[in-house]
MARKETI-491635 format. One record per atom (N, C-alpha, C, CB): y, z, x. Coordinates in steps of 0.001 Angstrom, whole numbers, plus 500000, padded with zeros to 6 digits. Glycine has a CB too. Layout:
! residues N
YZX
...
***
This chain:
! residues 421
886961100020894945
888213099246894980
888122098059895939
889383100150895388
887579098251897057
886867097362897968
886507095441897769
885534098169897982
885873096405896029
884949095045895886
885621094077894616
883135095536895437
886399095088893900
887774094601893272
888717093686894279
888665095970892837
888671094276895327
890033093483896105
889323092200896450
890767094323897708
887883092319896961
887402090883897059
887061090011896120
886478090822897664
886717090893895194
886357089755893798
887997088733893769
886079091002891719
888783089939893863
890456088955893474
890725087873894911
892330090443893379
890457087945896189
890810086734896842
889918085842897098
891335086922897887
888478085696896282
887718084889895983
888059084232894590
886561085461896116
888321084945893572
888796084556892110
889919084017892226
888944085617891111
891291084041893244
892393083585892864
892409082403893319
893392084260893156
891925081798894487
892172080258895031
891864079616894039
891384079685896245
890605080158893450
889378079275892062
890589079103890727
887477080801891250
891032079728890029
892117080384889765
893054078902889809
892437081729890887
893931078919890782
895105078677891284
894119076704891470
895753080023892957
893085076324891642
892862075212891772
892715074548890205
891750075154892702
892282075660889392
892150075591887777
893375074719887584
892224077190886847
894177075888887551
895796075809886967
896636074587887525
896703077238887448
895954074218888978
896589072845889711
896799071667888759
895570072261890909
896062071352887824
896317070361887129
896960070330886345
895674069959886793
897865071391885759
899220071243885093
900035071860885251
899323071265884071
899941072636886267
901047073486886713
901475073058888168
900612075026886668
902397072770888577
903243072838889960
903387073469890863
904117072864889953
903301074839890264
903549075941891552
901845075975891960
904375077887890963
901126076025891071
899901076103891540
899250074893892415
899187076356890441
899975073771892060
899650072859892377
899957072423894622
900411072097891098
901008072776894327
902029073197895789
901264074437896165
903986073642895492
900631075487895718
899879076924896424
899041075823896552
899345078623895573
897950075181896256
896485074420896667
896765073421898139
895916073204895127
897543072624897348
897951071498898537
898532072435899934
899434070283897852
899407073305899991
900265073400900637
898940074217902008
901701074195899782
897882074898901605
896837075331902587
895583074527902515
896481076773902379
895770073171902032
894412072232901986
893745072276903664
894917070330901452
894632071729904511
894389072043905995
895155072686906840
894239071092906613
895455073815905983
895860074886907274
896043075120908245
895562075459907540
894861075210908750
894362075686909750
894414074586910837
893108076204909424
893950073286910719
894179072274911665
895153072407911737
893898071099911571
896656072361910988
898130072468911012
898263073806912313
898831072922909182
897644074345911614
898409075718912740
897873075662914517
897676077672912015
896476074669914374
895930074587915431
896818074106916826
894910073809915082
897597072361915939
897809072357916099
899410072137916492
897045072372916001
899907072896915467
901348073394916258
901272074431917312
902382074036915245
900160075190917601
899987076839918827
899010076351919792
899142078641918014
898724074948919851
897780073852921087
898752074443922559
898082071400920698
899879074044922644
900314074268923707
901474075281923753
900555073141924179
901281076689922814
902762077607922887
902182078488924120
903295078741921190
903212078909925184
902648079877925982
903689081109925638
902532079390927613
904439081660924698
905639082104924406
905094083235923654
906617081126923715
905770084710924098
905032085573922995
905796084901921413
905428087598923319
904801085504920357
905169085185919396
905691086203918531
904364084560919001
906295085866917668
906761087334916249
906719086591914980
908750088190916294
905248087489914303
905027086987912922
905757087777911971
903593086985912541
906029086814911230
906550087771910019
906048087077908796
908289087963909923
905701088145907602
904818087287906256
906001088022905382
902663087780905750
906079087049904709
907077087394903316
905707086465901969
909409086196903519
906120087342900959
905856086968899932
906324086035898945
905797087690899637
907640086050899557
908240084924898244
909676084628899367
908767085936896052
910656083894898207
912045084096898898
913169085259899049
912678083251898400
912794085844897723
913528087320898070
912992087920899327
913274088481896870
911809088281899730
911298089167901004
911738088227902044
909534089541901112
911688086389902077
912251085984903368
913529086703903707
912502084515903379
914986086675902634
916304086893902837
915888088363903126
917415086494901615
915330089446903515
915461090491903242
914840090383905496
914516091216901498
913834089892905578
913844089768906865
914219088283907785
912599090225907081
915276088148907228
916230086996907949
916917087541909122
917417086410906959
917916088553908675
918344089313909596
917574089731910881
918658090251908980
916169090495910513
915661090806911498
915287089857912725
914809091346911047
914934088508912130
914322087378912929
915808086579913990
913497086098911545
917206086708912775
918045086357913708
918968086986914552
918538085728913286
918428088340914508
919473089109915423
918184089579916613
920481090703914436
916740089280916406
915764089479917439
915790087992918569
914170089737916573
916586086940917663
916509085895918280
917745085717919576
916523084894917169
918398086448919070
919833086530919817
919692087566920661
921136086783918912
918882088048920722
918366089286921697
917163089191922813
917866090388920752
916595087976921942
915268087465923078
915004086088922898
913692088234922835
915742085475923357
916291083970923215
914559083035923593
917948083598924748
913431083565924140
912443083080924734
911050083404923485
912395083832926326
911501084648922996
910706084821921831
910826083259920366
911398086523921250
909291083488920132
909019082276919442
909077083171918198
907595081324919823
909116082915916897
909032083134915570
908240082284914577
910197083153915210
907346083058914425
906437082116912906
906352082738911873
904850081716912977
906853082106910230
907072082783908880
906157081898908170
908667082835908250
905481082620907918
904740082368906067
905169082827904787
903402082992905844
904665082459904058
904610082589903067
903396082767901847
905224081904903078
903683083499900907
902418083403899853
902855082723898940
901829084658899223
903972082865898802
904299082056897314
905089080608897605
905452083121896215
904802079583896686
905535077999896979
906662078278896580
905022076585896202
907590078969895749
908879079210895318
909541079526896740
908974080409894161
908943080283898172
909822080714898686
909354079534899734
909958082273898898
908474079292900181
907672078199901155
908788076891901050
905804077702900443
908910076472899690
909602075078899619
911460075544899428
908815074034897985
910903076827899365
913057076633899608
913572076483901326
914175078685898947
912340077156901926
912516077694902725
912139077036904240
912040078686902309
911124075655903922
910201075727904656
910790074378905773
908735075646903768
912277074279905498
913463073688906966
914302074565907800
914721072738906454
914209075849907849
914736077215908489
914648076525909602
913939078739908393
915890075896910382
915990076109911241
915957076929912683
916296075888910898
915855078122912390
915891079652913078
914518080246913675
916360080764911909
913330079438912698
911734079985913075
911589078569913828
910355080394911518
910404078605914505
909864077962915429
908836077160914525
909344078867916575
907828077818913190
907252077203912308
907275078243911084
905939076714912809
907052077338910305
907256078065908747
905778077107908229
909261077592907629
904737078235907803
903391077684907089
903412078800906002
901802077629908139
902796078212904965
901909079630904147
901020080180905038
900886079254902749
900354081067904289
899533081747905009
898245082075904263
900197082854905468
897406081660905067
895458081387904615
894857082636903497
894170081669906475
894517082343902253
893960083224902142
893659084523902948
893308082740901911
893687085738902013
893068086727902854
891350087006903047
893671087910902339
890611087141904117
889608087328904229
889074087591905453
889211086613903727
887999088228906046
887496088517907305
888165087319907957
885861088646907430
887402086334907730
886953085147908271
888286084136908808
886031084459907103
888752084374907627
890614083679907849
891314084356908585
891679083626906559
891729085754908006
892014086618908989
892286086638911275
890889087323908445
890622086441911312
890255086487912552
890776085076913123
888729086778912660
890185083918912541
890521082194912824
892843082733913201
889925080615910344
893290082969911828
894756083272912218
895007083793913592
895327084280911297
894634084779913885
894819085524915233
894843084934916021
894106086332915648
893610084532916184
892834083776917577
894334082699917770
890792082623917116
894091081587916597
895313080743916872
896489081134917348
895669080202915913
896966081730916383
898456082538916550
898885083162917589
898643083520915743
898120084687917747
897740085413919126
899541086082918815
897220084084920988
899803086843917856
901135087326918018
901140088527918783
901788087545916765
902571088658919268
903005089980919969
903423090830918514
904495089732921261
903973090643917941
904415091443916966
904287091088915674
905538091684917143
903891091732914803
903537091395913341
904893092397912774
901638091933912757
905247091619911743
905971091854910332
905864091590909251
906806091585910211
905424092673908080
905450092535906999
906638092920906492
904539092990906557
907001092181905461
908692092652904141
908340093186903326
909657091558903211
908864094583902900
909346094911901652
907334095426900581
910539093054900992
906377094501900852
905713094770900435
904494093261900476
906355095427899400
903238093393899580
902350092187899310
901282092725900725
903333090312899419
900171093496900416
899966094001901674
898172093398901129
900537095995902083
897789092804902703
896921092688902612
895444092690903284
897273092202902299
894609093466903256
893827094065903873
892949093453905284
893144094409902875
892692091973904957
892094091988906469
892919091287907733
890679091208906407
894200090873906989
895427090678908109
895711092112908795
896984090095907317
896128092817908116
896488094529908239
895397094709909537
896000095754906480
894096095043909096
893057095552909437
892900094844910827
891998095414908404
892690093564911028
892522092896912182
893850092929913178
892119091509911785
894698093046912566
896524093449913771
895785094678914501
898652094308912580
895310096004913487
895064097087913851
893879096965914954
894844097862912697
893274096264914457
891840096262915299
892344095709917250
890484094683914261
893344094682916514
893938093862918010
894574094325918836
894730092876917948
894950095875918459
895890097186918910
897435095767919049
895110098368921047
897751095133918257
899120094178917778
899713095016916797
898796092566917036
901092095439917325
901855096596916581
902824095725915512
902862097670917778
902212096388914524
902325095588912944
903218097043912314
900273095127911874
904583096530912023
905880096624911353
905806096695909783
906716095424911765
906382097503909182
906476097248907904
908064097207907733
905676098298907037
908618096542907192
910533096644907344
910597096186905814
911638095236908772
911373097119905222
912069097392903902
911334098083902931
912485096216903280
910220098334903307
909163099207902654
910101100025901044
908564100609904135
909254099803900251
909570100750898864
908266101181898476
910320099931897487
908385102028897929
907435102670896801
907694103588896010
906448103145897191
906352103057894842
906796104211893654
905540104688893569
907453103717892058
905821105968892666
904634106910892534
903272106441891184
905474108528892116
903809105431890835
902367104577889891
901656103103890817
903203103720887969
902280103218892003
901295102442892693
900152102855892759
901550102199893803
898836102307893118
897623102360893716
897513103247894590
897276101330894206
898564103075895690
898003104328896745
898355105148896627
898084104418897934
898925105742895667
899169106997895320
898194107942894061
900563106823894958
897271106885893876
896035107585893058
895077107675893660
895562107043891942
894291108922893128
893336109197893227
892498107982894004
893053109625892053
892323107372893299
891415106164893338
891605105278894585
891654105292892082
892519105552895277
893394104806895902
893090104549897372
894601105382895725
892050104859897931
891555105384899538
891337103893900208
889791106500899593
890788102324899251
890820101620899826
892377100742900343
889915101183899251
893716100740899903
894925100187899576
895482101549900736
895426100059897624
895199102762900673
895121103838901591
894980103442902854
894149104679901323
894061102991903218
893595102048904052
894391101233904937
892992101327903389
895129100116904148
896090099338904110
897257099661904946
896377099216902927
897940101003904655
898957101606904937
898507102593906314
899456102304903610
897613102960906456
897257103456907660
897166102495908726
896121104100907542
897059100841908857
897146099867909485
898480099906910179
896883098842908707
899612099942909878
901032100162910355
900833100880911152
902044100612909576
901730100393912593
902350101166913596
903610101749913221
902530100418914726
904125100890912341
905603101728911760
906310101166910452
906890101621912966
906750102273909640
906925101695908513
908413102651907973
905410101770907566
909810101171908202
910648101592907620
911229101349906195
911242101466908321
911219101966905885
911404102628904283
912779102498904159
910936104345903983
913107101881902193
914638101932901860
915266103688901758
914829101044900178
914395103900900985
914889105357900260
913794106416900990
914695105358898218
914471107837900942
913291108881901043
912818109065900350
913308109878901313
912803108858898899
911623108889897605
910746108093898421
912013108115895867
910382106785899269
909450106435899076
908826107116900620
909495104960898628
909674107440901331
909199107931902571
908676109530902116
910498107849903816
908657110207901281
907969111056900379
906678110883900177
908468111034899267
906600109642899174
905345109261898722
904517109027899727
905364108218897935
904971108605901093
903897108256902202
903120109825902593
904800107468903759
904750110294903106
903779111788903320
902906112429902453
904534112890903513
902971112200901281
902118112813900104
900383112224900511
902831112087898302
900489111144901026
898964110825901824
898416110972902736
898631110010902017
899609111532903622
899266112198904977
899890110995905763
897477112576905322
900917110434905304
901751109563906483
902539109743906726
902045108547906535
902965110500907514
904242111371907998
904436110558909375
903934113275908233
903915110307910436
904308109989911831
904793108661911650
903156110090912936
905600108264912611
906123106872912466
906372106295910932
905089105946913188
907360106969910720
907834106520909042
909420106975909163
906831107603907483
910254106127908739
911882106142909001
912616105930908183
912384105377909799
913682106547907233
913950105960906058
915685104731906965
914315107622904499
914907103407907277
916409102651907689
917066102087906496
916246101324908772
916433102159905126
917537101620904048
917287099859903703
919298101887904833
917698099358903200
917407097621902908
918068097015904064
918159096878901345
917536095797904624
918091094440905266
918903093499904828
917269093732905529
918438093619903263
919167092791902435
920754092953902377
918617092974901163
921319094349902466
922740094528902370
923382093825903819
923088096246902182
922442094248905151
923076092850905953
923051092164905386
922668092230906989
922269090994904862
922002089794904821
923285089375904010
920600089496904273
923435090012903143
924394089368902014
926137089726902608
923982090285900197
925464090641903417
927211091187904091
927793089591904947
926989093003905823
926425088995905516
926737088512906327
927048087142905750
925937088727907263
926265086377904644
926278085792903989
927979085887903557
925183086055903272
928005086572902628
929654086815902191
930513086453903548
930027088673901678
930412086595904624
931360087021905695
931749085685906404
930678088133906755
930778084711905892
930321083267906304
931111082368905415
928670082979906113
931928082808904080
931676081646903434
932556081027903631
931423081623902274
932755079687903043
933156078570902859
933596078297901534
932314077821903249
934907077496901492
935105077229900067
934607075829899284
936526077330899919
934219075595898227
933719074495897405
934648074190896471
932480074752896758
934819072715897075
936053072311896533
935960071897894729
936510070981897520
934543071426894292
934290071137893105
934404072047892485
933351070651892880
933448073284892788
933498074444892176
935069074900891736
932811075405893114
936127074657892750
937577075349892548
938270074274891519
938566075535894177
938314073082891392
938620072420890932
937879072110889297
938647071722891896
936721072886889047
936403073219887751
936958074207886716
935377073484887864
937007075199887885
937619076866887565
939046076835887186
937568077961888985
939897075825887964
941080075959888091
941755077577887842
941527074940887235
942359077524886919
942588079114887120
942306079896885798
944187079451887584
941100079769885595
940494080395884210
939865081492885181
939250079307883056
939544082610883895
938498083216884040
937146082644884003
938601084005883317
936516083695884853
934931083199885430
933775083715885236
934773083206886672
932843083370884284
931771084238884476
930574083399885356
931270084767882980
929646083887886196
928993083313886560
927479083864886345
929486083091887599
926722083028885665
925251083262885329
924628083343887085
924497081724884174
923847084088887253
922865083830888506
921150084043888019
923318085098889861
920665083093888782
919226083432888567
919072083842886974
918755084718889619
919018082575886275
918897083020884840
917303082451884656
920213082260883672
916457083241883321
915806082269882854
916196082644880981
914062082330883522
914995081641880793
915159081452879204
915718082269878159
914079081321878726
914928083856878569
915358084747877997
916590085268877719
914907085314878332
917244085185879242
918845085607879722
919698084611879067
919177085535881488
919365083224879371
920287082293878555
920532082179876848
919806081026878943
918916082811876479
919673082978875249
920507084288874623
918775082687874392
920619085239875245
921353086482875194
922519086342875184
921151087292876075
922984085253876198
924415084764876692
924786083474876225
924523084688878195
924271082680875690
924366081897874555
925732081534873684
923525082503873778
925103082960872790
926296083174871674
927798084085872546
925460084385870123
927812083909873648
929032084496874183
929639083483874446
928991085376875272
929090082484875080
929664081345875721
930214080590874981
928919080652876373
929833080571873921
930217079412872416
931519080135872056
928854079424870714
931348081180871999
932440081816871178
933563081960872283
931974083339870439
933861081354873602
934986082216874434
935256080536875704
934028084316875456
935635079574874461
935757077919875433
936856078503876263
936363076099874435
937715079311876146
939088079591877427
938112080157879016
940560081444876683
936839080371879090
936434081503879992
935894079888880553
935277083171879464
935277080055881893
934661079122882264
933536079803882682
935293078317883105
931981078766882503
931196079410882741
930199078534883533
930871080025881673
929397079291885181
928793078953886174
927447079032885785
929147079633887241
926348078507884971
925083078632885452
924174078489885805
924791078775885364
923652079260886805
922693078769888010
921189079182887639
923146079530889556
920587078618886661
919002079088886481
918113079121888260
918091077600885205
917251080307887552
916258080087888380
915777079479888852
915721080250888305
915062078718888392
914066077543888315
915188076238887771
912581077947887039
915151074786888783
915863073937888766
914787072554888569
916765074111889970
913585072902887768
912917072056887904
913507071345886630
911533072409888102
912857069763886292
913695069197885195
913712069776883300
913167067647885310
912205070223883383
912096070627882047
913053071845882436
910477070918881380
913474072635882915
914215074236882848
915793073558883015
913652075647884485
916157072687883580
917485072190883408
917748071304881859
917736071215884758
916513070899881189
916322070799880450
916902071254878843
915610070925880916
916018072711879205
916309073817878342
917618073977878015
915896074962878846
918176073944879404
919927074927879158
920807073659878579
920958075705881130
920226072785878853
921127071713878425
920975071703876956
920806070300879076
919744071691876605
919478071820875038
920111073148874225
917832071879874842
920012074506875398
920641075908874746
922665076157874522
919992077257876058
922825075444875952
923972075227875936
925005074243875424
924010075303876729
924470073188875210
925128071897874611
925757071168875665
926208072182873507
927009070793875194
928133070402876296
928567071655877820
929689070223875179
927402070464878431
927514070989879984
927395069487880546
926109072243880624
928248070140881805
928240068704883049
927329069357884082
930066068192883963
926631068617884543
925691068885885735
926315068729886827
924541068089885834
926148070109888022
926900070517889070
926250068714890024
926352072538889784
925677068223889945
925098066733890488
925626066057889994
923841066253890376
925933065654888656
927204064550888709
928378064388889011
927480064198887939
928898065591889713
930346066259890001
929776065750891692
930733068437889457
928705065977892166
928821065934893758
928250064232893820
927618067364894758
927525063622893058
927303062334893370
928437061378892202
925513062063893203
929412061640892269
930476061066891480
930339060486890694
931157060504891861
929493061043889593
929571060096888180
930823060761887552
928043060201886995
930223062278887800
931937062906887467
933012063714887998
931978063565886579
933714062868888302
935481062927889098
935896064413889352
936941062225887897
935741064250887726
936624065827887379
935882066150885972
938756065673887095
936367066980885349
935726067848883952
936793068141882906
935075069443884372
936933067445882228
938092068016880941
937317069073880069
938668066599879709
938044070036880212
937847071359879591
937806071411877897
939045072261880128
938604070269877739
938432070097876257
937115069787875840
939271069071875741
936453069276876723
934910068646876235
933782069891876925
934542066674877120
933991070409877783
933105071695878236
933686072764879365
931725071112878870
933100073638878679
933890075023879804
932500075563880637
934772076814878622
931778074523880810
930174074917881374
929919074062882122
928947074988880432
929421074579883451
928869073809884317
927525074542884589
929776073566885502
926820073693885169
925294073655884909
924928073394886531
924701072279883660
924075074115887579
924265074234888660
923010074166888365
925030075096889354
922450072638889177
921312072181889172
920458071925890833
921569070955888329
921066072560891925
920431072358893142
920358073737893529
921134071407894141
919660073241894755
919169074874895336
920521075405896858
916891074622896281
920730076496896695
920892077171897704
922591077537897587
920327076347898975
923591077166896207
924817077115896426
925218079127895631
925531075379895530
923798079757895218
924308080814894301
925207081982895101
922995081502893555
924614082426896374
925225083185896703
926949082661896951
924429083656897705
927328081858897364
928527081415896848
929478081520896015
928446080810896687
928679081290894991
929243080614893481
929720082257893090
927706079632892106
929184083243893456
929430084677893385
931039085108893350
928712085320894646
930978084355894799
932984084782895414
933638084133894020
933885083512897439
933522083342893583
934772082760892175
934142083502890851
934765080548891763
933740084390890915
932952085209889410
934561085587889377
931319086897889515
934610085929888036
935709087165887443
934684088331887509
936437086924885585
933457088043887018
932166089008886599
931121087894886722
932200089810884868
930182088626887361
928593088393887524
927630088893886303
928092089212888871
927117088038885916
925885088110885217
924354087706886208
926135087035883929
923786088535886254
922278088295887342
921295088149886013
921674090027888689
920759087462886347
919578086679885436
918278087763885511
919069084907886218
917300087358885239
916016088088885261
915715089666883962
916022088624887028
916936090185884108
916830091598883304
916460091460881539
918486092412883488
916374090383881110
915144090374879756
914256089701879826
915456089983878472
913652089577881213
912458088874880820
911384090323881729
912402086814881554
910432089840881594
909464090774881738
909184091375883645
908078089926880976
909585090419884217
909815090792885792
910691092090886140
910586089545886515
911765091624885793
913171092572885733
914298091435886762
912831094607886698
915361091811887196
916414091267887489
915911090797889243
917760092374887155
917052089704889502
917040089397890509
918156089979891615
916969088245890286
918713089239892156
919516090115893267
920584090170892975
919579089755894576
921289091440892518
922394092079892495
923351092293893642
922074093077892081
922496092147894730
923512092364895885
924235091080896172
922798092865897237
923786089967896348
924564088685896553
925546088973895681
923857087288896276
926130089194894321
927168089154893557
928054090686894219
926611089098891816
927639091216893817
928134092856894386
928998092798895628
926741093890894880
928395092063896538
929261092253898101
930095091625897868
928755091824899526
930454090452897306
932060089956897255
932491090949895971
932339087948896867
932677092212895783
933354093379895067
933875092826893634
934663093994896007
932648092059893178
932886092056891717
931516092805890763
933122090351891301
932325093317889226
931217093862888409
930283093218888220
931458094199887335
929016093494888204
927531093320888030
926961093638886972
926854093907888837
927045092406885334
925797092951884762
924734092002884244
926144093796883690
923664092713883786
922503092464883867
921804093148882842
922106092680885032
920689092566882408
919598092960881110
919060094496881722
917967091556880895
918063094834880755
917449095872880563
916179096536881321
917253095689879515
915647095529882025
914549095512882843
915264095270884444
913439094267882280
915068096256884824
915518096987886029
914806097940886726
916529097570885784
913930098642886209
913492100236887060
912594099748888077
912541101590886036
912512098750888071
911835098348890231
912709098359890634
911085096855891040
914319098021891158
914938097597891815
916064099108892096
915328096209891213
915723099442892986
916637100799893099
918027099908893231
916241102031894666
918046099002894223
919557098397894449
920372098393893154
919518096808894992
919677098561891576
920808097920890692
920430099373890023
920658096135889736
919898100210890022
920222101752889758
921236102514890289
919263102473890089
921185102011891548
922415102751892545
923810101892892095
922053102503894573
923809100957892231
924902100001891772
925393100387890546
924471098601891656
924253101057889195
925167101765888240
925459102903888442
924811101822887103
925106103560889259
925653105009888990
926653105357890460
924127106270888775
926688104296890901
928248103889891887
929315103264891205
928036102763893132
928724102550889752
929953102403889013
930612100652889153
931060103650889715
929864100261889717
929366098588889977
929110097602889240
928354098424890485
927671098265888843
926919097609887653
926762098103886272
925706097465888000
925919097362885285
926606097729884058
925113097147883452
928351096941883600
924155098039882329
923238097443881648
923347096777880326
922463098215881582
922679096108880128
923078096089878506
921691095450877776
924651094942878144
921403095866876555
920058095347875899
919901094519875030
919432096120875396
921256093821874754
920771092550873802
922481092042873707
919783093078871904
922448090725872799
923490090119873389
924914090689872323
923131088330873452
924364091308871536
925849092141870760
926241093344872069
925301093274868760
925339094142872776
926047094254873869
926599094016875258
925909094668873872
925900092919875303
926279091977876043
927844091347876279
925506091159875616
928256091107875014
929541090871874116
930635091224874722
929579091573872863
929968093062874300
930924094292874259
931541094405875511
930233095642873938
930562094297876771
930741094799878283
931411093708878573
929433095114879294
931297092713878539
931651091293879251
933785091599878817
930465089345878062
933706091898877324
934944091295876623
935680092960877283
934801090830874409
935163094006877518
935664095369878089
936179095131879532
934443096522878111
935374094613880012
935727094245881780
936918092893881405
933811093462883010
936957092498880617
937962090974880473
939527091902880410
937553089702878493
939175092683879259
940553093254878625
941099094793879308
940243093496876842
940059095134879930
940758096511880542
940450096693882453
939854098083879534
942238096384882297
942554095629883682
942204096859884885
944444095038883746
942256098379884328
942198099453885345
940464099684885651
943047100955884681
939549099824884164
938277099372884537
937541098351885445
937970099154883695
938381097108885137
937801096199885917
938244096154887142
937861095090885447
939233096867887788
939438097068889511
938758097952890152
940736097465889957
938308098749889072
937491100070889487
936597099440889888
937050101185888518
935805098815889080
934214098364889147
933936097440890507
933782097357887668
935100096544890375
935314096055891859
935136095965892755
935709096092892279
935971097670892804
936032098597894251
934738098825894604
936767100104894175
934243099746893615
933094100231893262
931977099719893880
932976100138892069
931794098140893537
930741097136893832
931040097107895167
930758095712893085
931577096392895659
932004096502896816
931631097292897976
932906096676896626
931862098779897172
932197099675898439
930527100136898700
933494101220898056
930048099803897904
928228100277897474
928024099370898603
927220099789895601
928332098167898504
927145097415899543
927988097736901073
926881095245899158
928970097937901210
929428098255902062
928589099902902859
930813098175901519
928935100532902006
928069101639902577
926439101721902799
928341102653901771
926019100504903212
924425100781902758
924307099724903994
923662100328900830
924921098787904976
924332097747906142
924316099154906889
925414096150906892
923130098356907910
922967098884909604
921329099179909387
924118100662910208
920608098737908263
919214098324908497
918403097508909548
919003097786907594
918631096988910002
918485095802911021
918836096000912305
919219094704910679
919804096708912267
920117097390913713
919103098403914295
921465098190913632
918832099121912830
917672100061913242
916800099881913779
917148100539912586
915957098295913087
914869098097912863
914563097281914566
914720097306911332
915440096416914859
915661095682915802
915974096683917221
916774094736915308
917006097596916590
916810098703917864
915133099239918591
917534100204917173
913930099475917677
913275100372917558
911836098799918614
913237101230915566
912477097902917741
911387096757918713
912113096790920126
911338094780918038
913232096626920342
913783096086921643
913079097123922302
915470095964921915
913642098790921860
913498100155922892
911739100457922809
914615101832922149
911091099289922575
909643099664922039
909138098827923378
909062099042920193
909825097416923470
909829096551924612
908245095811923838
909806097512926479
908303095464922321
907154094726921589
907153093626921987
907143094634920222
908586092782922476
908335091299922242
909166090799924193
909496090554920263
909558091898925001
910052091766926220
909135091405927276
910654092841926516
908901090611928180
908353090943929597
908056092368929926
909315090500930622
***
């Protein structure tokens, strides 16, 4: 497995420089670590400050250890913070965070990179999110006796390290000084390898995050002034697949008003919806005043073409629709819609995400597998007024019962004294 794992972080840069020439994201992964390393040199030339790394994989794993970085910051006002990234989706949403000290990707994995990171860096505390684990970062924290965190940890029982086969990725997980876990299913699966010590089930970060998020907001005056006082559905995180499911709902129901926020805001994907949807105004001509206002007679669709307004756009749902659940990934985040205590539904592809399992069988969320039932649920929650307060509550009270991750996690560094004098 060893030589599998190296064949893949020798094959993927090669890979990813291929694909640079017509693809974007690949293009932004190449450029974005062309000189690295001089970059990191020198931004850590003159830090004398302990440091706290944290690696996320994308932008979901940043929001998931946000919390941790800003309630460690408010606790050790002298501690420095540095976030990477692997993926450009979360790097370029992400990469003006005011809150970290620097935000870089992060170097290939390999001996060699590995060791060069350290030396530079020289962290007091390592953090990994949620998952993306990789062997000679892991291995060299361990070697540096640098007490390396795992926070939001999941697992399932068809991973790698849970087979047979599995002793090198095994490996991996024996690197952790501590690893808190959402659920005890997965704090199970650890012990099933013999990782029982230092393993904690603290639950997701994310339900802070979004608690706190919600608790923050602000009202948007365009947004209210579109809605006026219609009903609301709001698309989140859609792609191709999802939009055409929801399509034939939207056509058929001009009294409803409808929010959607694709995934991907690049021009061909704003593109698409414009072509799937027809008559839509772009949430950008409403904020750079080409358009005033929106007569409803001409569209009940707005088309939310910038980054960062979704968790928002949530609070004015009547009902949430979360994007991702027919395409082959599975769904995106259910909790941003959920904490302001409205129903949650979503496609068919789901069984990674415990958050939107629990959310149905709390009575929250709602599945559905194609767009005749799609229809059904949407026009059920419209017309039956005692269902739809339930679900509400329901949503609501789910994310409510599930913060104080972060407290844990943040308790366990402070009383550890990882990042103190």
């Amino acid at each position: 497995m060893k030589f599998l794992y190296r064949l893949f972080i020798t094959v993927y840069p090669i890979a990813a420089r291929l694909f640079s020439f017509n693809n974007d994201k690949a293009k932004r992964w190449i450029k974005g670590r062309q000189s690295i390393f001089s970059e990191l040199q020198t931004a850590f030339a003159n830090n004398s400050g302990k440091v706290v790394w944290m690696h996320c994989a994308s932008l979901g794993e940043f929001e998931q250890g946000l919390p941790i970085i800003e309630k460690l910051k408010w606790q050790q006002p002298d501690t420095k913070f540095l976030i990477t990234f692997f993926s450009p989706s979360g790097y370029e949403v992400r990469k003006n965070y005011q809150g970290a000290d620097w935000i870089f990707y992060l170097p290939m994995d390999s001996a060699k990179n590995a060791k060069r990171f350290y030396d530079i860096v020289n962290p007091a505390l390592v953090l990994f999110v949620k998952y993306e684990f990789w062997f000679y970062y892991l291995q060299e924290a361990k070697q540096r006796q640098i007490p390396l965190l795992l926070v939001s940890g999941i697992f399932r029982d068809n991973q790698v390290f849970f087979k047979w086969y599995g002793g090198f990725y095994r490996k991996m997980l024996q690197s952790f000084s501590y690893c808190f876990v959402q659920n005890q299913d997965s704090a199970d699966l650890l012990a099933s390898i013999g990782i029982t010590k230092n393993v904690s089930v603290s639950g997701d970060t994310r339900f802070d995050r979004v608690n706190e998020i919600a608790a923050q907001f602000s009202p948007i005056q365009r947004i209210e002034d579109f809605i006026g006082k219609a009903p609301v559905i709001v698309a989140g995180s859609t792609w191709l697949e999802d939009d055409k499911e929801l399509q034939h709902y939207v056509k058929k129901h001009p009294h409803i008003k409808f929010i959607i926020a694709p995934h991907d805001i690049q021009k061909s994907r704003i593109d698409e919806c414009v072509g799937l949807y027809k008559k839509v105004v772009l949430y950008s001509d409403l904020v750079d005043g080409q358009r005033s206002t929106v007569d409803s007679r001409q569209t009940n669709i707005l088309l939310i073409n910038n980054i960062g307004l979704l968790s928002k756009l949530y609070y004015y749902a009547t009902i949430c629709f979360v994007g991702g659940g027919f395409g082959d990934e599975g769904i995106h985040n259910v909790l941003e819609a959920a904490v302001y205590g409205k129903p949650v539904v979503f496609g068919p592809v789901y069984d990674k995400y415990i958050e939107a399992e629990e959310l149905i069988e709390a009575g929250g969320g709602f599945t559905v597998d194609n767009a005749l039932e799609l229809e059904a649920k949407l026009n059920e929650l419209l017309n039956n007024n005692e269902l739809y307060l339930k679900a509400c509550t329901n949503a609501g009270s789910y994310v409510a019962s599930k913060v104080g991750a972060t407290d844990e996690i943040v308790g366990y560094i402070i009383n550890s004294k990882m990042v103190s004098e």
